[in-house]
MIVOZA-456578 format. One record per residue: residue in three letters; x, y, z of N, C-alpha, C in turn. Coordinates in steps of 0.1 Angstrom, whole numbers, plus 5000, padded with zeros to 4 digits. Layout:
BEGIN
{resn: ALA; n_X: X; n_Y: Y; n_Z: Z; ca_X: X; ca_Y: Y; ca_Z: Z; c_X: X; c_Y: Y; c_Z: Z};
...
end
This chain:
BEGIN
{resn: UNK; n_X: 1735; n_Y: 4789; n_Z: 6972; ca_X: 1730; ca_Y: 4787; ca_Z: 6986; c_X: 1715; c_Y: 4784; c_Z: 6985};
{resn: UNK; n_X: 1710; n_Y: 4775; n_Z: 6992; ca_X: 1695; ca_Y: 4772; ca_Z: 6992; c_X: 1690; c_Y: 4781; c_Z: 6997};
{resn: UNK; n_X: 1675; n_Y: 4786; n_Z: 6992; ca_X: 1670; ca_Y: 4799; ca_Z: 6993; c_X: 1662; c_Y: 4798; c_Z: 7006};
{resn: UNK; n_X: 1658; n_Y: 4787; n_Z: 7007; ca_X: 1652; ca_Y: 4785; ca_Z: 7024; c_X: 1662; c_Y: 4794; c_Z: 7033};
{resn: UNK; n_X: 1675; n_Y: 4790; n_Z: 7031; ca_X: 1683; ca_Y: 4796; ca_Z: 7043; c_X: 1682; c_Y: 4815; c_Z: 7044};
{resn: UNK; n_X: 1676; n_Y: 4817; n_Z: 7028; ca_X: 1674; ca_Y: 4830; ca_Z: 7032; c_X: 1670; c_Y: 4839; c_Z: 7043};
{resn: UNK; n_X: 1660; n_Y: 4835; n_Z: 7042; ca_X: 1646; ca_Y: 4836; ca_Z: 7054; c_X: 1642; c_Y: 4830; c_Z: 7060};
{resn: UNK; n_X: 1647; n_Y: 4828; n_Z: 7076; ca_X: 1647; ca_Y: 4813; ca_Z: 7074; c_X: 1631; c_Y: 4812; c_Z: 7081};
{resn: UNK; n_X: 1623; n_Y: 4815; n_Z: 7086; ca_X: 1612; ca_Y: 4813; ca_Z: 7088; c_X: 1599; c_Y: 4822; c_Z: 7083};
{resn: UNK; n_X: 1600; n_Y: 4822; n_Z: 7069; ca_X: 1595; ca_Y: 4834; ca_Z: 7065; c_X: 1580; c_Y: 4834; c_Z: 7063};
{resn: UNK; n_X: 1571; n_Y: 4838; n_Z: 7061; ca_X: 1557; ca_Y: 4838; ca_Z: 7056; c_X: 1558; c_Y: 4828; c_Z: 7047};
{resn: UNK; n_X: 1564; n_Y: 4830; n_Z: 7040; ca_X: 1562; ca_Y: 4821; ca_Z: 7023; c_X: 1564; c_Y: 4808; c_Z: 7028};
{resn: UNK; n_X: 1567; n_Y: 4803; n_Z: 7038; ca_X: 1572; ca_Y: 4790; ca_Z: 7043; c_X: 1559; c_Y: 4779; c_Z: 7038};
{resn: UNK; n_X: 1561; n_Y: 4770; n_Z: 7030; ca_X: 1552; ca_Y: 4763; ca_Z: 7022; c_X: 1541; c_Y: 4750; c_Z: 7032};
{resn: UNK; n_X: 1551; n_Y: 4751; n_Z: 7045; ca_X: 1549; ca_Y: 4739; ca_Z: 7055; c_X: 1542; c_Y: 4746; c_Z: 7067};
{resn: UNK; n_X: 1547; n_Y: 4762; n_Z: 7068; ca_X: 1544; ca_Y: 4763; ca_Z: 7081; c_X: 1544; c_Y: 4780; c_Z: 7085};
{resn: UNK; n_X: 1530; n_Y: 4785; n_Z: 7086; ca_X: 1537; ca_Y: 4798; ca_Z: 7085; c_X: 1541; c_Y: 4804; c_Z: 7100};
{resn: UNK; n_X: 1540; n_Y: 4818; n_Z: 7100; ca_X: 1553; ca_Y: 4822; ca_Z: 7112; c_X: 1541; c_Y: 4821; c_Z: 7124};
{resn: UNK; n_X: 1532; n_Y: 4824; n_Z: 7123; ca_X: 1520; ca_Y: 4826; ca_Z: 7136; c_X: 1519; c_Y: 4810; c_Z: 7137};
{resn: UNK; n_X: 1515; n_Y: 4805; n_Z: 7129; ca_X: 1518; ca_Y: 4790; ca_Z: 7139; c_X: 1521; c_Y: 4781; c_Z: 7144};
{resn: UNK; n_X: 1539; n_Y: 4787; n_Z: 7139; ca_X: 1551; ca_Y: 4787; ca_Z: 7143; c_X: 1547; c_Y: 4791; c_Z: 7159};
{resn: UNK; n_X: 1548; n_Y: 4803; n_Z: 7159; ca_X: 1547; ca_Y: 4812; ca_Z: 7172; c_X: 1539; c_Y: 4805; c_Z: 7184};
{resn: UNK; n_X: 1524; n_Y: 4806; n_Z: 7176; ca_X: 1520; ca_Y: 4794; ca_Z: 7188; c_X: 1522; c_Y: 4784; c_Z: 7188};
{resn: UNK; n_X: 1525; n_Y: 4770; n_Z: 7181; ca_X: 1530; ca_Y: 4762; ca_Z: 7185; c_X: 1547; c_Y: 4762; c_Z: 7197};
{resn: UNK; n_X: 1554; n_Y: 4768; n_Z: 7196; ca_X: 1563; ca_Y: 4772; ca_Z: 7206; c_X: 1557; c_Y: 4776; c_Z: 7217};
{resn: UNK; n_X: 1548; n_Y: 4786; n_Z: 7219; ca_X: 1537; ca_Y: 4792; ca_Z: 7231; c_X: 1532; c_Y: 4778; c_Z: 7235};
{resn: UNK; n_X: 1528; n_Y: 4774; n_Z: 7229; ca_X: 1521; ca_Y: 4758; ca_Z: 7235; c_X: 1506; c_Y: 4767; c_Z: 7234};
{resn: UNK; n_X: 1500; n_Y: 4773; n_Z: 7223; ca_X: 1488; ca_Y: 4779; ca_Z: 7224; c_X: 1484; c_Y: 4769; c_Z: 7209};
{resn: UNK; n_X: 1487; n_Y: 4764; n_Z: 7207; ca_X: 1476; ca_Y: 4752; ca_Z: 7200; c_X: 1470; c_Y: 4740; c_Z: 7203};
{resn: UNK; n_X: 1459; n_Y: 4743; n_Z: 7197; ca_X: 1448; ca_Y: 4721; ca_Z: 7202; c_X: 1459; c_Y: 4710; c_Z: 7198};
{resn: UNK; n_X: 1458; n_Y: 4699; n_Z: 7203; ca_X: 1462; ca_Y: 4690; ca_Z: 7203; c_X: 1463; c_Y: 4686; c_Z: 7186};
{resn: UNK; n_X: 1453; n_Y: 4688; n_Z: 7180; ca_X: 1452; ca_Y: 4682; ca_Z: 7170; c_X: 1461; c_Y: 4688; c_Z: 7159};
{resn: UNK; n_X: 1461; n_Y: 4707; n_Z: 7164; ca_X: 1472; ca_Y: 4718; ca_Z: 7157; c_X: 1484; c_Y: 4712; c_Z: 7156};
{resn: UNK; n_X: 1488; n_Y: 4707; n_Z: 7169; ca_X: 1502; ca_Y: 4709; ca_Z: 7174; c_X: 1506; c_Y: 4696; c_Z: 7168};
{resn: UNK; n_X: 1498; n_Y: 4688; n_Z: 7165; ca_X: 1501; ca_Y: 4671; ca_Z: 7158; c_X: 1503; c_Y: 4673; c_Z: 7146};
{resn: UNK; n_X: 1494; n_Y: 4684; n_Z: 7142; ca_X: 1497; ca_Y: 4684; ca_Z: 7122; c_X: 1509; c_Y: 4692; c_Z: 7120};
{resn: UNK; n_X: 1516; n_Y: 4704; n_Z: 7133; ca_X: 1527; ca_Y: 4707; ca_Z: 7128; c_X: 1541; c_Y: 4699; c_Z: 7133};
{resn: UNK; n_X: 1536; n_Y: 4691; n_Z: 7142; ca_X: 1550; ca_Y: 4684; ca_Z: 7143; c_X: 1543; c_Y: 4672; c_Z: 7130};
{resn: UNK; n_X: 1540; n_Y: 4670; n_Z: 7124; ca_X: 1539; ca_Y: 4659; ca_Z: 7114; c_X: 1548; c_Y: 4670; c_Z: 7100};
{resn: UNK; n_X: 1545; n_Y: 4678; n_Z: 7101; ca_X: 1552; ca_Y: 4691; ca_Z: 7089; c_X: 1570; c_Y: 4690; c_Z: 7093};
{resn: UNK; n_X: 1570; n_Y: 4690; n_Z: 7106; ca_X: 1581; ca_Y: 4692; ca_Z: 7108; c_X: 1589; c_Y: 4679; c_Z: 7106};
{resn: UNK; n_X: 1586; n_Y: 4666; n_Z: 7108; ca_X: 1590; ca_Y: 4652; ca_Z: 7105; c_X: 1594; c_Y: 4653; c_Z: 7088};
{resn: UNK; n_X: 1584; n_Y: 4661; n_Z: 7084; ca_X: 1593; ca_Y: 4661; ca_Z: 7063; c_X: 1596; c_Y: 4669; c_Z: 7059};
{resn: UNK; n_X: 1603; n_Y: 4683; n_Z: 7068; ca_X: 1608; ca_Y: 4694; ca_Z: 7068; c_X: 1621; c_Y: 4692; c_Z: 7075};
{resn: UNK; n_X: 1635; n_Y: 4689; n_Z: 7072; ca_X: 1649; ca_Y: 4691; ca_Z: 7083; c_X: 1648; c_Y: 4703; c_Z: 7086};
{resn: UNK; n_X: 1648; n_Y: 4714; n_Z: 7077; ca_X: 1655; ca_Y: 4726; ca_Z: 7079; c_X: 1640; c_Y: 4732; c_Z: 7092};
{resn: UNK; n_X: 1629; n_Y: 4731; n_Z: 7090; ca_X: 1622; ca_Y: 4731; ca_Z: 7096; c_X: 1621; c_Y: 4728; c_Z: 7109};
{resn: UNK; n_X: 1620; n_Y: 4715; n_Z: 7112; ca_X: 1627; ca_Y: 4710; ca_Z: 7126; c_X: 1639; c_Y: 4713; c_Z: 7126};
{resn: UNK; n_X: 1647; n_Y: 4716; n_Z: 7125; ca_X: 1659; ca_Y: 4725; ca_Z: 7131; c_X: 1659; c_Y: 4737; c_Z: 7138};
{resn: UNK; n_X: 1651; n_Y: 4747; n_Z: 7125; ca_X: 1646; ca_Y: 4758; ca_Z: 7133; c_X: 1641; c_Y: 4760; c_Z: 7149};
{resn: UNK; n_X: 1626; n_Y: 4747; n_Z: 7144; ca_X: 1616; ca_Y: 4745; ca_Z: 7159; c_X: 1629; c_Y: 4743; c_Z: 7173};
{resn: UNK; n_X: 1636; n_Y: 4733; n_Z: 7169; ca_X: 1643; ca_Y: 4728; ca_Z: 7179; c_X: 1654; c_Y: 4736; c_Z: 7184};
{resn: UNK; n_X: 1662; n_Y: 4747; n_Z: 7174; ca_X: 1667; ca_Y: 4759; ca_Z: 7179; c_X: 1658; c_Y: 4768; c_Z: 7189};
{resn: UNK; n_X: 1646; n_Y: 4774; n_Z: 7183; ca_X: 1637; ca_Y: 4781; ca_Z: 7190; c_X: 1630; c_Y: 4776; c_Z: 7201};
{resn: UNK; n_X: 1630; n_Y: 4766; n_Z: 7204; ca_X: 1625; ca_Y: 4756; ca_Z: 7214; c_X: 1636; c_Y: 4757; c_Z: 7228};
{resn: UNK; n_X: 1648; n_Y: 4760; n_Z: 7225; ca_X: 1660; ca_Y: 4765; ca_Z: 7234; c_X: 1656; c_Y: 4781; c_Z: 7240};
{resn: UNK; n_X: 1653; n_Y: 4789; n_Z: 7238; ca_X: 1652; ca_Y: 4802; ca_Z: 7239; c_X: 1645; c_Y: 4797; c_Z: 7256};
{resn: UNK; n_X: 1646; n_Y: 4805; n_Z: 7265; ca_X: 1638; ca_Y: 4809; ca_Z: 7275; c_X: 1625; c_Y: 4816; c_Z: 7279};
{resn: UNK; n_X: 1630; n_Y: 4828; n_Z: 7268; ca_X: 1617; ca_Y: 4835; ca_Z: 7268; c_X: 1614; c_Y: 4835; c_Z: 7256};
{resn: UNK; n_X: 1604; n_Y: 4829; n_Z: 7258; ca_X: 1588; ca_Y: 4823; ca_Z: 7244; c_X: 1583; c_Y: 4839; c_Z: 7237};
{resn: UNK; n_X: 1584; n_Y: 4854; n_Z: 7245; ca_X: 1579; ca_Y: 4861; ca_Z: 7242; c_X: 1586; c_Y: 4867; c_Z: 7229};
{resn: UNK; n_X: 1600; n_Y: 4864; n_Z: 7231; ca_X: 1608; ca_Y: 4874; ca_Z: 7223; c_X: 1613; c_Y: 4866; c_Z: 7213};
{resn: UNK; n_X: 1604; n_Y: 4854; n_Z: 7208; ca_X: 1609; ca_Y: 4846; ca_Z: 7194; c_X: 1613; c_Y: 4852; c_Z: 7185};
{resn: UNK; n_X: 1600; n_Y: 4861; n_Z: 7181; ca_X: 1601; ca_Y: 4864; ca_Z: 7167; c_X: 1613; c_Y: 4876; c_Z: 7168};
{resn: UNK; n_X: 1613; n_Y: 4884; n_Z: 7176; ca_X: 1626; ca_Y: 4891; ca_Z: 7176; c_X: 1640; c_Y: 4885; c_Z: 7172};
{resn: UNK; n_X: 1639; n_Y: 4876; n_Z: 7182; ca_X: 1651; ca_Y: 4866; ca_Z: 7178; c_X: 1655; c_Y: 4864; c_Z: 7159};
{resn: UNK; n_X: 1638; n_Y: 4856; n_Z: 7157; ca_X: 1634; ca_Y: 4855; ca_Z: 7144; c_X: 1639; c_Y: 4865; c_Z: 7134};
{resn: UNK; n_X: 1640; n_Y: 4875; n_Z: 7138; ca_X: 1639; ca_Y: 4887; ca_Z: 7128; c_X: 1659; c_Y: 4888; c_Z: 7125};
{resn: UNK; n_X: 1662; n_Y: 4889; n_Z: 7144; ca_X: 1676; ca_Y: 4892; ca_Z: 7139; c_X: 1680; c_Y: 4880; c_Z: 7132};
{resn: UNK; n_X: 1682; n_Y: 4872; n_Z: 7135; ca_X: 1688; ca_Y: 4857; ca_Z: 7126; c_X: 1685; c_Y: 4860; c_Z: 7112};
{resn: UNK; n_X: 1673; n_Y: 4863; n_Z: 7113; ca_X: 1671; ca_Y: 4868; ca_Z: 7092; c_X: 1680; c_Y: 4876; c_Z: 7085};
{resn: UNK; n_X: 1681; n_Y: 4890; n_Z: 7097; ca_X: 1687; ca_Y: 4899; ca_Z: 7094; c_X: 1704; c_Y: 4895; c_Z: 7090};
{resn: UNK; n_X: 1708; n_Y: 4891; n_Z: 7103; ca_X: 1718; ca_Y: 4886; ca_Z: 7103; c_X: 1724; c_Y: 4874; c_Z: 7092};
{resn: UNK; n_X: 1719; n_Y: 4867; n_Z: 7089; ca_X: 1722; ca_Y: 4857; ca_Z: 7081; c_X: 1718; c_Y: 4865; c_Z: 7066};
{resn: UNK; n_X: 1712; n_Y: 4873; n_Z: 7060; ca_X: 1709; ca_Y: 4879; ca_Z: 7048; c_X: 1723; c_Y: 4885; c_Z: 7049};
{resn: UNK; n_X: 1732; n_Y: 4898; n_Z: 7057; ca_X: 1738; ca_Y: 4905; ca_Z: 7055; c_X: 1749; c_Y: 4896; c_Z: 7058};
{resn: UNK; n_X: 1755; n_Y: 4885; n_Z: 7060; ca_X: 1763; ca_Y: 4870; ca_Z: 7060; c_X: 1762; c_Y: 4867; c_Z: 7043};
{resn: UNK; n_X: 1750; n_Y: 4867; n_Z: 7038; ca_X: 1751; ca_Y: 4864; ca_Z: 7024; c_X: 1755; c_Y: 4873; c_Z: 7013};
{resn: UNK; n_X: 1751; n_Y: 4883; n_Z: 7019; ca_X: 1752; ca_Y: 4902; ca_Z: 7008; c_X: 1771; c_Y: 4899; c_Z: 7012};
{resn: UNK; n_X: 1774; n_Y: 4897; n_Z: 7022; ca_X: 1794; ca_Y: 4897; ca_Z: 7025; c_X: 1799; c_Y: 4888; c_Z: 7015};
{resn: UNK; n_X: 1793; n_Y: 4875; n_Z: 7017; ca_X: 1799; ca_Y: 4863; ca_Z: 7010; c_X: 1797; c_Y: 4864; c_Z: 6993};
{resn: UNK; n_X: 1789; n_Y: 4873; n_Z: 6991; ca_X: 1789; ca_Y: 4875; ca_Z: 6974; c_X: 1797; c_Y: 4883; c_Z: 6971};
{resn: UNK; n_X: 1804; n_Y: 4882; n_Z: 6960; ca_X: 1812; ca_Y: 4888; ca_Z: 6952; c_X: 1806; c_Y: 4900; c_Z: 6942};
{resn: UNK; n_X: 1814; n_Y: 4910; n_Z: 6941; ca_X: 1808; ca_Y: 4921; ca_Z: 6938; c_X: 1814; c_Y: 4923; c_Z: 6924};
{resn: UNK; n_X: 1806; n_Y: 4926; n_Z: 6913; ca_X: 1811; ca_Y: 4934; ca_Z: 6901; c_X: 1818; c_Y: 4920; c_Z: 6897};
{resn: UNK; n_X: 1813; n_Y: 4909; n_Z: 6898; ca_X: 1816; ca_Y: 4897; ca_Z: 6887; c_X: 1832; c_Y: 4894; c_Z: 6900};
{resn: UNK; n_X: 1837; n_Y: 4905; n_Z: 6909; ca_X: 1856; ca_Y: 4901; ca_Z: 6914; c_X: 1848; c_Y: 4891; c_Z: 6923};
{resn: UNK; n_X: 1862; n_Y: 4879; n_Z: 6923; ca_X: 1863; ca_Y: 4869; ca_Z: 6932; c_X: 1860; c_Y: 4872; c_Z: 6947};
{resn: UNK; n_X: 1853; n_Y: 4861; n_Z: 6954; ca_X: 1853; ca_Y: 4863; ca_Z: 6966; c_X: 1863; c_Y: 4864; c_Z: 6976};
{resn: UNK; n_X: 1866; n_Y: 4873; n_Z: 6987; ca_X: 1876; ca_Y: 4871; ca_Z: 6995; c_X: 1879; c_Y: 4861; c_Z: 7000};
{resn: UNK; n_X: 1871; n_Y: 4850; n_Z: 7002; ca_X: 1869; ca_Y: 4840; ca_Z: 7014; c_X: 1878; c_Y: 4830; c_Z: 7000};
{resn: UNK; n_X: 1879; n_Y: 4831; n_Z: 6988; ca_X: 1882; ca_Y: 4821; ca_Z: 6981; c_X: 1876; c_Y: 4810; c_Z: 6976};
{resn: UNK; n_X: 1863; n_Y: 4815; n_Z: 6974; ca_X: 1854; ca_Y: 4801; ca_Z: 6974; c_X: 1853; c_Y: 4806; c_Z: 6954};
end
């Protein structure tokens, strides 16, 4: 599994980290901010995907919450889908 999907917007993010993330969605960056991270996001998919998911939300305040569960959620989605003690997965993969 690509390790991006781990976390999916994590600090370590090479393009973009989470506070800029943040305000850029707030709409609390300069013009000039907000150009260099949508230019990040034009050679990032998984990236722009994210933005464009989070850009749906209504309330701007409770991103990162959102943020956290999706992490949460999609890590313990990956801990299910691995197989344990070398046994085959259930799912048959």
């Amino acid at each position: 599994m690509n390790k991006d999907l781990l976390n999916i917007l994590s600090d370590s993010n090479k393009d973009i980290d989470n506070q800029q993330l943040m305000d850029y969605l707030s709409g609390r960056l300069s013009d000039k901010e907000r150009h260099e991270v949508e230019q990040k996001m034009a050679g990032n998919e998984l990236l722009n995907d994210a933005v464009e998911g989070l850009q749906g939300f209504s309330d701007k305040k409770n991103v990162q919450a959102y943020v956290d569960q999706l992490n949460a959620a999609t890590t313990a989605r990956i801990n299910l889908d691995r197989p344990t003690s070398g046994a085959p997965s259930s799912r048959g993969t």
